[in-house]
C-alpha positions in Angstrom: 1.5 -10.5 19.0 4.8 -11.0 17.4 5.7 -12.9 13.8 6.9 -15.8 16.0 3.9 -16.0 18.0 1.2 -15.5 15.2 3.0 -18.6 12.9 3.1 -21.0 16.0 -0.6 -19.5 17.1 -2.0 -20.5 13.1 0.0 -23.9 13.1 -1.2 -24.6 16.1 -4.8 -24.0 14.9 -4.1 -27.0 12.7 -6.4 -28.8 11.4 -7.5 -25.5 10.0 -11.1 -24.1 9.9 -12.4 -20.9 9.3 -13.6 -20.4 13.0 -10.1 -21.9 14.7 -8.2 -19.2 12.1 -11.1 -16.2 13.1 -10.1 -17.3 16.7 -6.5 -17.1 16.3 -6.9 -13.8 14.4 -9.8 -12.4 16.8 -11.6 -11.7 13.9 -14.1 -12.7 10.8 -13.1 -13.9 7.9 -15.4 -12.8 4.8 -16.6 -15.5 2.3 -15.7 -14.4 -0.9 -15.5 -17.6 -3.4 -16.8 -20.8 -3.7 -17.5 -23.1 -6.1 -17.9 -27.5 -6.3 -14.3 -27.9 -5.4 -13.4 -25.1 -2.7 -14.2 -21.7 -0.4 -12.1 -19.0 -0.2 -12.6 -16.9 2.8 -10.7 -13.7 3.6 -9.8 -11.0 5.8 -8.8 -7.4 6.6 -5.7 -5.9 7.4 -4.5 -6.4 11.3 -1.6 -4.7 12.7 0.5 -6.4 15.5 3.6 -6.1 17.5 7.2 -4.7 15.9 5.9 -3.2 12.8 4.3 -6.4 11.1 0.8 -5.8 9.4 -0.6 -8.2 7.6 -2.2 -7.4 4.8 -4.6 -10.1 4.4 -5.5 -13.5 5.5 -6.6 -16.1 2.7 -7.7 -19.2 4.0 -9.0 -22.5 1.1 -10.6 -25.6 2.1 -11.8 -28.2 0.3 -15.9 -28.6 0.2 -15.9 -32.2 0.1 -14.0 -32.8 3.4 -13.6 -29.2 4.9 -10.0 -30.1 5.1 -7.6 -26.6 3.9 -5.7 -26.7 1.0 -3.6 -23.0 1.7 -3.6 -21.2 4.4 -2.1 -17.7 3.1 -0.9 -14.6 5.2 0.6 -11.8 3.1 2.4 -8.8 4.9 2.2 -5.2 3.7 4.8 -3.9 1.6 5.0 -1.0 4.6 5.8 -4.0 6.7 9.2 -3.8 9.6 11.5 -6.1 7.6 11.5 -9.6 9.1 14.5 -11.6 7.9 15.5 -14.6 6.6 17.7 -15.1 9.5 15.3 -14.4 12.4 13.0 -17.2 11.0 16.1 -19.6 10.7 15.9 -18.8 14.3 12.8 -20.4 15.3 13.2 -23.1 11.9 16.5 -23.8 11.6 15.9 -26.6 8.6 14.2 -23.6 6.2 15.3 -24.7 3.0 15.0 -22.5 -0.7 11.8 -24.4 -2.2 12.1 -27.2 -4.6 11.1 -24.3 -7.0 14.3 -22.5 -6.8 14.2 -18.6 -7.1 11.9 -16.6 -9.4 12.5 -16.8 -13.0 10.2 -13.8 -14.5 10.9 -10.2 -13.9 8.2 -9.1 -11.8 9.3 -7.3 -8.4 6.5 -9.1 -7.0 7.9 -12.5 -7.8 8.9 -14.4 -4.9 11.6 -17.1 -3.7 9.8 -18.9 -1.0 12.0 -20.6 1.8 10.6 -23.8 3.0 10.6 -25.4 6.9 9.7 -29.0 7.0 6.3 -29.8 9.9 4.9 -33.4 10.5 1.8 -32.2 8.8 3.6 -30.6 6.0 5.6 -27.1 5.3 5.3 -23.8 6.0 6.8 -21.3 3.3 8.0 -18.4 3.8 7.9 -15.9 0.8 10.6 -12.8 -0.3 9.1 -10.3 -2.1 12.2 -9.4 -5.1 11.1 -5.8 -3.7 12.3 -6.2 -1.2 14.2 -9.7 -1.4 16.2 -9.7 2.0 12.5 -9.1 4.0 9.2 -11.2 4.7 6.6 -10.9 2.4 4.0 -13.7 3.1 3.7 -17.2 4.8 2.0 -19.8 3.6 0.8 -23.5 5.3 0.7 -25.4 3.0 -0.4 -29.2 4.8 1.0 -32.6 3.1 0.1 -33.4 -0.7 -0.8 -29.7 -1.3 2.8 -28.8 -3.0 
């Protein structure tokens, strides 16, 4: 599977569950947090087409309805470098966040690049170690910013 193909495969797994993200991802995600408010379940690293490997998958939802608050994919620092320009390719109307670019002085700070979806945006992070590749997506759905 290729970047492209894994974001539109996870938003089309919208709305998110742990099984429709496991089925996307052909594999388990591990339960490792919960409390009155959410669940956090995880997974392993997976390695795909053209050099991406994601690190980890982090998936919350909300115990009261089930419904996800993030849906998280980081990429491996040892990750092929996947542009800002190649995902203006597939979302042309990716915006810098309304949080602007990183203030602190951490290399693992990011600036996160927003693209507008009817159910709400997907980010897409920058590492500022390596600021000009992919880092991490995140889906975050409407009311969660």
């Amino acid at each position: 599977m290729k970047l492209e193909e894994l974001v539109q495969k996870l938003e089309d797994a919208n709305p998110w569950t742990v099984e429709r993200v496991e089925s996307v991802l052909g594999a388990k995600l591990a339960l490792i947090d919960s409390n009155d408010v959410f669940t956090v379940h995880t997974s392993g690293q997976f390695l795909f087409e053209e050099g991406l490997i994601v690190e980890e998958v982090h998936l919350r939802l909300r115990v009261d309805t089930n419904g996800m608050i993030r849906l998280i994919v980081s990429l491996s620092d040892e990750a092929s470098c996947f542009t800002l320009d190649r995902i203006k390719r597939t979302y042309p109307d990716t915006k810098i966040s309304p949080f602007g670019f990183p203030r602190g002085h951490s290399l693992n700070e990011q600036t996160y690049h927003w693209a507008k979806r009817p159910w709400g945006h997907i980010a897409f992070g920058f590492k500022e170690r390596r600021r000009d590749c992919l880092s991490g997506i995140t889906f975050i759905p409407t009311g969660k910013e």
